[in-house]
C-alpha positions in Angstrom: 90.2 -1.1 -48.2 88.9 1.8 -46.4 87.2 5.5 -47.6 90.3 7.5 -47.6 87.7 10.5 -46.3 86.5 8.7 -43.5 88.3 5.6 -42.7 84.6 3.4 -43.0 85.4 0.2 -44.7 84.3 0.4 -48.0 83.2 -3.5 -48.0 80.4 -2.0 -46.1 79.3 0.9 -48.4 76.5 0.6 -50.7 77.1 -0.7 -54.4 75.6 1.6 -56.8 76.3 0.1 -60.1 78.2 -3.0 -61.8 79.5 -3.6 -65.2 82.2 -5.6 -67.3 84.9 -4.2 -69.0 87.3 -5.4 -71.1 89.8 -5.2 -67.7 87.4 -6.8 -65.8 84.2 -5.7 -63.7 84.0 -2.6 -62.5 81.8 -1.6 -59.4 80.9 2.0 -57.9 80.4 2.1 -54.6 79.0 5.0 -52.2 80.7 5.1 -48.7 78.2 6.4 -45.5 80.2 9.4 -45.8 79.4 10.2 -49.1 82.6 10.0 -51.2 82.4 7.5 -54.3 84.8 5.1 -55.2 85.8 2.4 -57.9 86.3 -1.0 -57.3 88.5 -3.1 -60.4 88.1 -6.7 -59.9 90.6 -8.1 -63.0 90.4 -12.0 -63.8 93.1 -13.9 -63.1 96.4 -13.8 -63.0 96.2 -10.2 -63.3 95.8 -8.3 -59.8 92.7 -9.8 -58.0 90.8 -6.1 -57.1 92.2 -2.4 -57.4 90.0 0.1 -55.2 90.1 3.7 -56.1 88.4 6.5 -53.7 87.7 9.9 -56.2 85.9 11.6 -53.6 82.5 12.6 -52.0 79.4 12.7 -53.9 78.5 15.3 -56.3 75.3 16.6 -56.3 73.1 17.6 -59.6 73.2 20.8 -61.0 
């Protein structure tokens, strides 16, 4: 999937955190650009990985 901001494939953006779920393991993932999104990956036989792009990075404040 790509960064719907920027087109950059997100398989090359920088994984920020990990955990499991109860629907599976869910990763957060920060594209060059700077928008954030959320990868689902969801065991079998369920649909193998749902990427979702919320946006570009917050900052603190």
């Amino acid at each position: 999937m790509r960064c719907t901001e920027c087109g950059w494939p997100l398989s090359e953006g920088e994984t920020i955190s990990t955990h499991r779920t109860s629907e599976g393991q869910v990763s957060y993932l920060r594209c060059p650009c700077g928008a954030i999104a959320v990868r689902l990956r969801q065991p079998p036989p369920s649909t193998p990985v749902i990427d979702v792009v919320v946006g570009r990075g917050l900052t603190a404040g």
